[in-house]
C-alpha positions in Angstrom: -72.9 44.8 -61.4 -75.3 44.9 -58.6 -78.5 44.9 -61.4 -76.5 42.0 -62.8 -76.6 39.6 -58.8 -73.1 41.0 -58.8 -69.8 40.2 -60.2 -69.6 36.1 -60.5 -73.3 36.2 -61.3 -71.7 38.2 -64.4 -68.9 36.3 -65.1 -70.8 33.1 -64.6 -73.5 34.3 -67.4 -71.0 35.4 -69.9 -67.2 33.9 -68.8 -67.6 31.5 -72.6 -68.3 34.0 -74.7 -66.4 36.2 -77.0 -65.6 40.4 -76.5 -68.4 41.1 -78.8 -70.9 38.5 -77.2 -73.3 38.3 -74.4 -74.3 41.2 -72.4 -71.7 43.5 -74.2 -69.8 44.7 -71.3 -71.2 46.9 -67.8 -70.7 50.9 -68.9 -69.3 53.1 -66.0 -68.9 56.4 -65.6 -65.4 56.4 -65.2 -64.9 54.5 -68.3 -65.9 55.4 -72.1 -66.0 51.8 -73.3 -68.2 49.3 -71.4 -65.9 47.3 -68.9 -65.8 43.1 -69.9 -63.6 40.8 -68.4 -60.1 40.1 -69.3 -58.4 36.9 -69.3 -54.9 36.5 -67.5 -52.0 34.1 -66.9 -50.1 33.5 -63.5 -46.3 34.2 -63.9 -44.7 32.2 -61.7 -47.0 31.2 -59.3 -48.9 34.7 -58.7 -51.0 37.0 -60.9 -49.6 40.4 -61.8 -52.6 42.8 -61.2 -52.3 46.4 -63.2 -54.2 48.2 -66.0 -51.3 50.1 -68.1 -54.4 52.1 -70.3 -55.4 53.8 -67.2 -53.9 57.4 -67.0 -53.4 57.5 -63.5 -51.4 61.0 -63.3 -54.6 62.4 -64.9 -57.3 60.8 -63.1 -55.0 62.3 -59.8 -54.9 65.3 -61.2 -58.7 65.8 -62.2 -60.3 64.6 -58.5 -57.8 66.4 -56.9 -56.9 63.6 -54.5 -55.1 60.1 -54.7 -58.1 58.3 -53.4 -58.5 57.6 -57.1 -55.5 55.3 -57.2 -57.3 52.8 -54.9 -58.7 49.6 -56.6 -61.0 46.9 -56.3 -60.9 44.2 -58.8 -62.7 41.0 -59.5 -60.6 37.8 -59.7 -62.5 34.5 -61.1 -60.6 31.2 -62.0 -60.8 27.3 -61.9 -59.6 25.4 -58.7 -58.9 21.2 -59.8 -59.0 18.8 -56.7 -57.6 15.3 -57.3 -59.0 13.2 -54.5 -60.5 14.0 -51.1 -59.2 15.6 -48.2 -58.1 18.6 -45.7 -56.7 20.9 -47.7 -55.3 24.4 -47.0 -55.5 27.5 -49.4 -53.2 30.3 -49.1 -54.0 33.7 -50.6 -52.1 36.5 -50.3 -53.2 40.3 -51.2 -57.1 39.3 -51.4 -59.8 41.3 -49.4 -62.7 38.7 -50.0 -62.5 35.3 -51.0 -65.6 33.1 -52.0 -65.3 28.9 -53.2 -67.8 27.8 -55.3 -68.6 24.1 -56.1 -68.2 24.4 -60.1 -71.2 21.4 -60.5 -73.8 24.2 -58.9 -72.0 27.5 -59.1 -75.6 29.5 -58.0 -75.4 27.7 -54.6 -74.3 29.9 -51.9 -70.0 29.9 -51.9 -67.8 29.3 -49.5 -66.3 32.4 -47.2 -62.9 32.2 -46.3 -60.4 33.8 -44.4 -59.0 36.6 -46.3 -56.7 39.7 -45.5 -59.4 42.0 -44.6 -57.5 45.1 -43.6 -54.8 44.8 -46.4 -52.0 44.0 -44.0 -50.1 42.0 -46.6 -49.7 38.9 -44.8 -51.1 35.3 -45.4 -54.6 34.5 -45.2 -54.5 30.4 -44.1 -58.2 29.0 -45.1 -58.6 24.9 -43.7 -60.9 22.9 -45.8 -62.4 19.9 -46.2 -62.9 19.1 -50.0 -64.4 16.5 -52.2 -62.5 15.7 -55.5 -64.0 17.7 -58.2 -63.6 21.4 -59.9 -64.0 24.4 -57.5 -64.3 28.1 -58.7 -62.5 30.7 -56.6 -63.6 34.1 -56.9 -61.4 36.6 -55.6 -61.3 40.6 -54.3 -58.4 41.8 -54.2 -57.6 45.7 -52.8 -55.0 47.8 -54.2 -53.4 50.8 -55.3 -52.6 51.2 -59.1 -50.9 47.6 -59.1 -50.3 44.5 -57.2 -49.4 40.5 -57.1 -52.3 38.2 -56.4 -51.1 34.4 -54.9 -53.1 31.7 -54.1 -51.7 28.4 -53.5 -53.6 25.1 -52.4 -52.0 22.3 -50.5 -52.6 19.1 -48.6 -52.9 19.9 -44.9 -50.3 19.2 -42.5 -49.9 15.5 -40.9 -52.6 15.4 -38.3 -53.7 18.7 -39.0 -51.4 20.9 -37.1 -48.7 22.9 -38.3 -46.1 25.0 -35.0 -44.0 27.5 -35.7 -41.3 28.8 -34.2 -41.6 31.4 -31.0 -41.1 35.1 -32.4 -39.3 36.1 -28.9 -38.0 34.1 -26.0 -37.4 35.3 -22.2 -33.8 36.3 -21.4 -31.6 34.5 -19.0 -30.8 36.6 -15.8 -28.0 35.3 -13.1 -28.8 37.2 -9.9 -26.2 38.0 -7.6 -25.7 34.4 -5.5 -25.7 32.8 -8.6 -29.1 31.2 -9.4 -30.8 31.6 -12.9 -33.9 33.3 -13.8 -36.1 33.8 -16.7 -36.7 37.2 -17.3 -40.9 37.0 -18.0 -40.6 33.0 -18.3 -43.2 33.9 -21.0 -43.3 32.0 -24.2 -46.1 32.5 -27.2 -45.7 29.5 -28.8 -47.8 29.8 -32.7 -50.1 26.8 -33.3 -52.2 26.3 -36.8 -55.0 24.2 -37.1 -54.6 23.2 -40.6 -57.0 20.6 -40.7 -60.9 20.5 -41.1 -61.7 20.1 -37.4 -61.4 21.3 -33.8 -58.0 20.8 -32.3 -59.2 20.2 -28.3 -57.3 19.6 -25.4 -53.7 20.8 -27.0 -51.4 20.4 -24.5 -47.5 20.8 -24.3 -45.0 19.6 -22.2 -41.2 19.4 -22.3 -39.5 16.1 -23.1 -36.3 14.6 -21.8 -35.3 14.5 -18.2 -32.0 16.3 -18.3 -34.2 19.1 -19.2 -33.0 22.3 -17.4 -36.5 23.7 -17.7 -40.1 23.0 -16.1 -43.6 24.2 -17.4 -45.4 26.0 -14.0 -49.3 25.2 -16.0 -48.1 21.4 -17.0 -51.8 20.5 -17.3 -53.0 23.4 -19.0 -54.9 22.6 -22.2 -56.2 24.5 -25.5 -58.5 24.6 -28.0 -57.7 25.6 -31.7 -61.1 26.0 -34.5 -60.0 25.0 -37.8 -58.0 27.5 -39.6 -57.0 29.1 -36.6 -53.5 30.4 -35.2 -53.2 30.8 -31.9 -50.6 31.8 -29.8 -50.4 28.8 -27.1 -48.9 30.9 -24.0 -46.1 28.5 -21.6 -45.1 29.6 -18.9 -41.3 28.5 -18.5 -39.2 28.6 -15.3 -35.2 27.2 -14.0 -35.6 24.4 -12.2 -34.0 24.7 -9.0 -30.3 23.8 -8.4 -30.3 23.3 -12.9 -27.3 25.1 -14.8 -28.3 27.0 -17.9 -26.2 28.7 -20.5 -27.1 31.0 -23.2 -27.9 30.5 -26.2 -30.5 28.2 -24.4 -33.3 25.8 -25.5 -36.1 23.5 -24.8 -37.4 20.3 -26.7 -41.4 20.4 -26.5 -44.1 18.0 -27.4 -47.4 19.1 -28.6 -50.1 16.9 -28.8 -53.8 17.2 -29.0 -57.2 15.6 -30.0 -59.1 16.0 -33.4 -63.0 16.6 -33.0 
């Protein structure tokens, strides 16, 4: 594929014809007929990746190892944008993923965030897109079989999305009867889903019955677009406050777009 400028020069120079028409197929050495492309349908909402010919058992058996089960695959497909605007595109299961502008597909693409090291999570991607026709080329990584999903979607109202803490400090009584936070540390998750720098982000706790105080009130962030990062608050009792578990705090995020 490399002789060929590499697997979307390839599909790009042959995607419209038939099996028997341009360029034949790419022979391999693993393979006795030459390898062509092969058309697929999502099944609700993700692409079943697998290759039922292939005799796995035996290709195991023959190398004498189960490197042989791992795969990397070419996916290629259309991407339709209605209007213009921050969008945010989700794959999941993809190693490498390139956006091309379908008008001039030989212009450099698009890299975007992808799940590199096959952990299996999300890869979040913020754009900024013109309506038009897009074409997403995709790498997925795999062994023997696996679900491809990608999913585009408007970005979130003023381009920030927060999610909920993963742990919170416990609440310790000591022995004359004040309250503590064990740690006081919270990692609070905040995505930049839009097309621009989040600067300045800056929390604080709202409502003066709160039993709570921030010790870095005035501490601020910056998030690049696409990014999550973990906004660290630093929590404390206030002094004289009663507490009871299970306990909470109401917070207010707020930052500027640049």
């Amino acid at each position: 594929l490399e002789d060929m400028g590499g697997a979307f020069a390839y599909w790009l120079a042959g995607h419209n014809a038939s099996a028997s028409g341009v360029g034949g197929g790419v022979y391999s050495e693993l393979s006795p007929t030459p390898l062509r492309w092969s058309p697929a349908r999502p099944v609700q909402g993700s692409l079943q990746l697998h290759w039922p010919d292939v005799a796995w058992g035996g290709l195991v058996q023959g190398l004498g190892q189960r490197a042989v089960l791992e795969v990397q695959a070419w996916a290629v497909g259309a991407l339709a944008v209605a209007a213009d605007g921050d969008f945010v595109l989700d794959c999941r299961g993809v190693g490498r993923a390139l956006l091309y502008a379908a008008e001039d597909p030989r212009a450099p693409p698009r890299l975007l965030n992808a799940d590199v090291y096959g952990g299996g999570g999300s890869s979040l991607a913020a754009l900024r897109l013109r309506a038009g026709v897009y074409l997403l080329a995709l790498r997925p990584r795999l062994v023997v079989q696996s679900r491809l999903q990608c999913r585009l979607s408007a970005s979130a109202e003023g381009g920030m999305s927060i999610s909920p803490p993963k742990a919170l400090p416990d609440l310790l009584r000591a022995a004359n009867g004040s309250l503590h936070l064990c740690g006081g540390i919270i990692a609070l998750p905040v995505r930049n889903t839009g097309s621009m720098w989040l600067r300045t982000l800056r929390a604080r706790l709202t409502g003066t019955e709160e039993a709570l105080e921030l010790l870095d009130p005035d501490a601020t962030f910056d998030v690049a677009p696409g990014q999550l990062r973990l906004v660290p608050l630093r929590l404390r009792v206030r002094r004289g406050a009663t507490l009871s578990c299970p306990w909470g705090a109401r917070l207010a995020v707020t930052a500027r777009r640049d």
